[in-house]
C-alpha positions in Angstrom: -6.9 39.4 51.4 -2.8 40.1 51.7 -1.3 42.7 48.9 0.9 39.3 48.1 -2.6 37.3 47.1 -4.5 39.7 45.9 -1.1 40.2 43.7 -0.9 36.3 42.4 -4.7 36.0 41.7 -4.1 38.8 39.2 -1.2 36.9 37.7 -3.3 33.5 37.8 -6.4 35.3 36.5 -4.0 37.3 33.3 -2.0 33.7 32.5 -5.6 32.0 32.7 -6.8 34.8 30.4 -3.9 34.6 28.0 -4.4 31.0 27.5 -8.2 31.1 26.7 -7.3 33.6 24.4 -4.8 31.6 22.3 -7.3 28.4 22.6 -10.2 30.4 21.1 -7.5 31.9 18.5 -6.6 28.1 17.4 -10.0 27.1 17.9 -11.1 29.8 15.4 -8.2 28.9 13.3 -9.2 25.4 13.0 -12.4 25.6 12.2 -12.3 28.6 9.7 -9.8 26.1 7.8 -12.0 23.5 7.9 -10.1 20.6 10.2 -11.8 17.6 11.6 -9.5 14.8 11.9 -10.5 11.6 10.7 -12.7 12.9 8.8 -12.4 11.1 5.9 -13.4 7.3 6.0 -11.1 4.3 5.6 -11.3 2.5 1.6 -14.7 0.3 0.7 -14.5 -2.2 -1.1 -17.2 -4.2 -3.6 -16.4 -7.5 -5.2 -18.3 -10.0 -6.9 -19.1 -13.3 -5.8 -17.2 -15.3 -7.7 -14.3 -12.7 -7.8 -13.9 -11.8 -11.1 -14.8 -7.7 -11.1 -14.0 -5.6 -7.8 -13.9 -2.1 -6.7 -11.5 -0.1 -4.2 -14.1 3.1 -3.3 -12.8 5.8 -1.8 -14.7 8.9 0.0 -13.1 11.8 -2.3 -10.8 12.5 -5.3 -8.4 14.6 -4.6 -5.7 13.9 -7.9 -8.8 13.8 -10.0 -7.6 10.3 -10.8 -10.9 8.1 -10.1 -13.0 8.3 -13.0 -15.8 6.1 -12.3 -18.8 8.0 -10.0 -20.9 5.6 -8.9 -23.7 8.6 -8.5 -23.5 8.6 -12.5 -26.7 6.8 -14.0 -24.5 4.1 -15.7 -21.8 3.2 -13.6 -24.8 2.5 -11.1 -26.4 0.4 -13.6 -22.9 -1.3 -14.3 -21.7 -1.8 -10.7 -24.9 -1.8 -8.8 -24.8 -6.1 -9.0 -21.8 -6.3 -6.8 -23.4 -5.4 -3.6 -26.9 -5.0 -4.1 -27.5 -4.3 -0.5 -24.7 -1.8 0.2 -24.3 0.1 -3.1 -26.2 2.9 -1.8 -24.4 3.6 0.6 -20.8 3.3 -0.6 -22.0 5.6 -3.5 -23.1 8.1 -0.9 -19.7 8.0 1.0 -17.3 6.6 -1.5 -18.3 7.8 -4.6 -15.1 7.4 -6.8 -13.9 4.3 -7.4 -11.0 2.4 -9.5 -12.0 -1.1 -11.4 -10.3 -4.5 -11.1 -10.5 -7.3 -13.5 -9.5 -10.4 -12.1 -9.0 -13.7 -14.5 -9.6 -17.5 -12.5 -6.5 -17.4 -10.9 -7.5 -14.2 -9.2 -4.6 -12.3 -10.9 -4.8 -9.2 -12.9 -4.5 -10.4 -16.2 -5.2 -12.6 -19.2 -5.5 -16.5 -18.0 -2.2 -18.6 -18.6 -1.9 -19.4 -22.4 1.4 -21.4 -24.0 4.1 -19.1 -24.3 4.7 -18.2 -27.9 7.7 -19.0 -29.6 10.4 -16.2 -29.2 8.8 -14.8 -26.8 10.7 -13.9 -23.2 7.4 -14.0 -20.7 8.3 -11.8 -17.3 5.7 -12.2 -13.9 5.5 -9.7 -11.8 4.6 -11.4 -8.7 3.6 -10.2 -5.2 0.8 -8.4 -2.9 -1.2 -5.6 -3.6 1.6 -3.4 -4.2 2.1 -5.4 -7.2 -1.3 -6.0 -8.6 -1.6 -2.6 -8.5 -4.3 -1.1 -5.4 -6.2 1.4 -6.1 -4.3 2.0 -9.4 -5.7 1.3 -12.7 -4.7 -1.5 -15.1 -3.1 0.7 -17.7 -0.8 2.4 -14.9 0.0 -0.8 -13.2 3.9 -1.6 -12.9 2.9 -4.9 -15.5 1.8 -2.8 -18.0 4.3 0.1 -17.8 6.9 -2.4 -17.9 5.6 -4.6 -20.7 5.5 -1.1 -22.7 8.9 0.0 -21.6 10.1 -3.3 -23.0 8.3 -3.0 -26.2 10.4 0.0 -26.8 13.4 -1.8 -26.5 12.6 -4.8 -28.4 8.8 -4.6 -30.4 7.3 -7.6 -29.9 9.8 -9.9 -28.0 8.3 -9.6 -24.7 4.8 -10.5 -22.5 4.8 -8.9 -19.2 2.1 -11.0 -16.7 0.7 -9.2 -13.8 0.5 -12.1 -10.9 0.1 -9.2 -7.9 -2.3 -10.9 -5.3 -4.2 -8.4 -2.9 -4.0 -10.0 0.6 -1.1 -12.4 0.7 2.0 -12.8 2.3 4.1 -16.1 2.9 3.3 -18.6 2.9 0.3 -17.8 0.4 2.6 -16.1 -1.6 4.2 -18.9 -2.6 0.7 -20.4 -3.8 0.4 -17.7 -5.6 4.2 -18.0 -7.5 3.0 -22.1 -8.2 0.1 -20.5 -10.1 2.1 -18.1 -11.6 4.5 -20.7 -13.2 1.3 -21.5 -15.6 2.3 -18.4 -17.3 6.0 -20.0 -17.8 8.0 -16.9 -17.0 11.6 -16.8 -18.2 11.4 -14.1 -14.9 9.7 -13.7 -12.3 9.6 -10.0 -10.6 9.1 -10.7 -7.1 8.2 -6.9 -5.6 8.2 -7.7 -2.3 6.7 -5.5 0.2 7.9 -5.1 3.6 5.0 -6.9 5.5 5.4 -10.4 3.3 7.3 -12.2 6.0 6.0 -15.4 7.5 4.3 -14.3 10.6 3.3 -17.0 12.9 -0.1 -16.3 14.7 1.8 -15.2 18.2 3.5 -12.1 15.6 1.1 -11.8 13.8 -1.2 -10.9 16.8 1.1 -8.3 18.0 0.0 -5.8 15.8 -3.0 -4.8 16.9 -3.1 -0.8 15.3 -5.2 1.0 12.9 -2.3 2.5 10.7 0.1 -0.3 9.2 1.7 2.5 7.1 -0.4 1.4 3.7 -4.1 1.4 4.5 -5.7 3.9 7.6 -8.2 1.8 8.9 -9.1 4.7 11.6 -11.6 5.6 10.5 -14.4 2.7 9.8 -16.4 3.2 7.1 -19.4 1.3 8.8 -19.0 2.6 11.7 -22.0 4.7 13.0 -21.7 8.6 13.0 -20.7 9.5 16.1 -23.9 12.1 17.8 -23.4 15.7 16.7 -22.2 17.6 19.6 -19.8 20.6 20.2 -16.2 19.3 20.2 -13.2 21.2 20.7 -10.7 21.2 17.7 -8.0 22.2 19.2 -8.6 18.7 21.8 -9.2 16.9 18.7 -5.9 18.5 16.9 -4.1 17.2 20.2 -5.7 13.7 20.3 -4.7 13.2 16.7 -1.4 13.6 17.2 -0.3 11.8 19.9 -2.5 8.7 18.8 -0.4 9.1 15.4 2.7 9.7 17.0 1.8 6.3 19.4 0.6 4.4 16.6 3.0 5.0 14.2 6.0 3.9 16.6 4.7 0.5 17.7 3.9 -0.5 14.1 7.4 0.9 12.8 8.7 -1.4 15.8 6.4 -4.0 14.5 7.9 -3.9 10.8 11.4 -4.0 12.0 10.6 -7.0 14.1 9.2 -9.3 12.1 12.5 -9.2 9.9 14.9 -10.0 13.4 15.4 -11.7 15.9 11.6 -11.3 17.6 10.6 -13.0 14.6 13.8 -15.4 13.6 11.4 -18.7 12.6 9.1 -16.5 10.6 12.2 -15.2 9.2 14.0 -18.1 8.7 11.0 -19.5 6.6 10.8 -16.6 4.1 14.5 -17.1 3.5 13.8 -21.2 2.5 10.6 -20.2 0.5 12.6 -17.5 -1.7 15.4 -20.3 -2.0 12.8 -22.6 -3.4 11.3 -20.0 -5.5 14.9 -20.0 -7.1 15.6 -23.6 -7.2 11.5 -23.7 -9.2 12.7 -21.5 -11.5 16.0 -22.9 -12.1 14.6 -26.3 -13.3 12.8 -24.5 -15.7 15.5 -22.2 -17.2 14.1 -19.1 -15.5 15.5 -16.5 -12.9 14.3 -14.8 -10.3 14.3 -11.0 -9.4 13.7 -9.5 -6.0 12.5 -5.8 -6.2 11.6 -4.7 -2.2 9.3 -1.7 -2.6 9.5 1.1 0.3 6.9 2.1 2.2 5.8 5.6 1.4 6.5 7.0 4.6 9.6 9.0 6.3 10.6 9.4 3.0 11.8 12.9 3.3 14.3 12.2 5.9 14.9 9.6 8.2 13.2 6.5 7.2 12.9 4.0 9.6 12.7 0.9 7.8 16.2 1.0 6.1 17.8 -1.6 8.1 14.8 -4.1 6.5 16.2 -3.6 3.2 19.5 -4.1 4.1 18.4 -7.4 5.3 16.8 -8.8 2.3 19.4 -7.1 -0.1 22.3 -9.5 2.5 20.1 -12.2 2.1 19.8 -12.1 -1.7 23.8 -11.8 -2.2 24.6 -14.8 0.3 21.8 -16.5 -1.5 23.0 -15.7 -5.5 19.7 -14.1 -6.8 19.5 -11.2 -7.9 18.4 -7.8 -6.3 17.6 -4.5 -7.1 16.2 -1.5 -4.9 13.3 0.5 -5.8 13.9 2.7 -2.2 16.9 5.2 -3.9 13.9 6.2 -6.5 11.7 8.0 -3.6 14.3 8.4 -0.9 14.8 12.5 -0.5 11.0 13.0 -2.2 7.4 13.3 0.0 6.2 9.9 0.8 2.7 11.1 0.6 3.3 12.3 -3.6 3.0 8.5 -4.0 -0.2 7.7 -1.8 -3.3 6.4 -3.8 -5.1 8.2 -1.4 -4.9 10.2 1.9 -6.6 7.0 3.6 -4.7 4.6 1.6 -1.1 4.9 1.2 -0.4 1.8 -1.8 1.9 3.9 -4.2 0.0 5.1 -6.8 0.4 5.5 -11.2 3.8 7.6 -10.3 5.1 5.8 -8.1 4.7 2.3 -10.2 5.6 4.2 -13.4 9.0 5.1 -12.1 9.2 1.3 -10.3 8.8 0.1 -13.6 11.0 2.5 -15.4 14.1 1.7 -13.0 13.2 -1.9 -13.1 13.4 -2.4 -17.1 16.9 -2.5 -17.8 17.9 -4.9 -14.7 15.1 -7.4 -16.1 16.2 -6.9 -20.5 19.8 -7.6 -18.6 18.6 -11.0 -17.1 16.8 -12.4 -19.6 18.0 -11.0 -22.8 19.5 -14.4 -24.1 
């Protein structure tokens, strides 16, 4: 073999070298810190039949905010009756868990009653940002604002949490027609940035495990994966570039289904928020549109700005009124205001300071 090969096996062989090195390093690294990705399991969920009590269950604590253990002897007593045939396992995976309390109209709160005299009634109305996910009923945005209120003016105000897990238009509209039983002098409309009508050829476009509020991942039924050695640092790599892939097409997914790629779906949001107002109106109420942020891209650069300009035009062409709850967490870590790693509804904070900002706007509108 020529001086010149023997010369660039040697170099081969030392880069080759240099690099297994610095894998095994990172490897090491990895591992002595603990790092699996995905290793936590997407949210459970146990409800009862006629759905009057659930529970969001999730695999850790990490806030030491969930305080009901389903190991403990009486919360399995309590809760057991819910899913008789899957308890045991959603108590050995998803131990802590946060209560809901759902009245007949599936909405967090007492059932419709007439409102009594002097009293200004406000609904909060929307998806499960609004009834409050993973979030229990004390710190909901309802019930922070119904206390904020009370320090304004004891005893003058109900605040009626109408939040409905699962819905966007046009079921959120159903949902507002029920929540007119309440007869609101104000309805709160937090709108979240995936409640646009979204006809089934949209709709079927996103197709991803992330949609920026639950991780979904990481099944939690799906079978454990056989134990075999597997390379962290390939795992590290994997896990980023699905993010990175994931979380661009569902941005892109976001910021079409407010534009052009989804103008009918579009279109029909804007007549069902004009018909919320013209409801309301007939009845001597108001309406209040409140878009929450998603909690992501916070710190800098967050991609879904041009969405909130859109609904904040909208609103002003349309005469009703508008505030912003994005200027709260702008500048400040998205994930501060996560329920959970795996589930990324904003949490007690993150409605306490909604509902903080939110108070003054809505004594403004329906202060007589």
């Amino acid at each position: 073999m020529s001086p010149r090969w023997r010369n660039a096996l040697g170099d081969a062989a030392l880069v080759l070298g240099s690099v297994t090195l610095v894998f095994l390093g990172l490897e090491a690294t990895l591992r002595a810190f603990g790092f699996a990705p995905g290793s936590e399991k997407a949210v459970r969920r146990m409800v009862s039949a006629r759905w009057t009590t659930l529970l969001d269950c999730f695999p850790s604590n990490p806030r030491d905010y969930f305080d009901i253990d389903l190991r403990e002897p009486e919360n399995d007593a309590r809760y057991r009756g819910l899913a008789p045939y899957r308890f045991d396992s959603i108590a050995r995976d998803h131990r802590w868990a946060v209560e809901v309390r759902y009245n007949a109209l599936r909405f967090r709160d007492v059932p419709p009653t007439p409102k009594p005299r002097g009293i200004r009634r406000i609904v909060v109305l929307g998806d499960s940002f609004a009834e409050g996910q993973g979030v229990k009923e004390a710190d909901t945005l309802a019930r922070v604002l119904e206390r904020e209120l009370e320090k304004q003016a004891p005893g003058r105000y109900e605040v009626r949490n109408c939040g409905r897990r699962g819905t966007d238009f046009p079921e959120l509209y159903d949902a507002f027609e029920d929540a007119l039983r309440y007869e609101p002098d104000l309805v709160v409309f937090t709108l979240t940035l995936n409640d646009a009508v979204q006809p089934l050829a949209f709709r079927e476009q996103q197709s991803y495990l992330n949609d920026w509020i639950l991780d979904r991942t990481q099944a939690p039924d799906a079978p454990e994966a056989p134990r075999r050695f597997r390379a962290r640092v390939i795992d590290l790599v994997r896990d980023r570039l699905s993010t990175l892939l994931i979380g661009r097409e569902t941005t892109r997914w976001y910021l079409d289904m407010w534009g052009d790629a989804n103008r009918r779906g579009w279109q029909r949001t804007q007549e069902y928020l004009r018909a919320m107002e013209r409801r309301l109106g007939q009845k001597q109420a108001r309406l209040l549109v409140a878009p929450w942020p998603l909690f992501v891209g916070l710190e800098g650069g967050y991609p879904f700005g041009p969405i909130h300009q859109t609904v904040h035009r909208f609103c002003l062409v349309a005469g009703i009124p508008h505030h912003e709850l994005l200027p709260l967490f702008q500048g400040r870590r998205g994930s501060d205001f996560w329920v959970h790693p795996v589930d990324m509804h904003p949490n007690e904070l993150a409605h306490r300071m909604a509902a903080q900002s939110l108070a003054p706007v809505v004594l403004k509108l329906v202060t007589p």
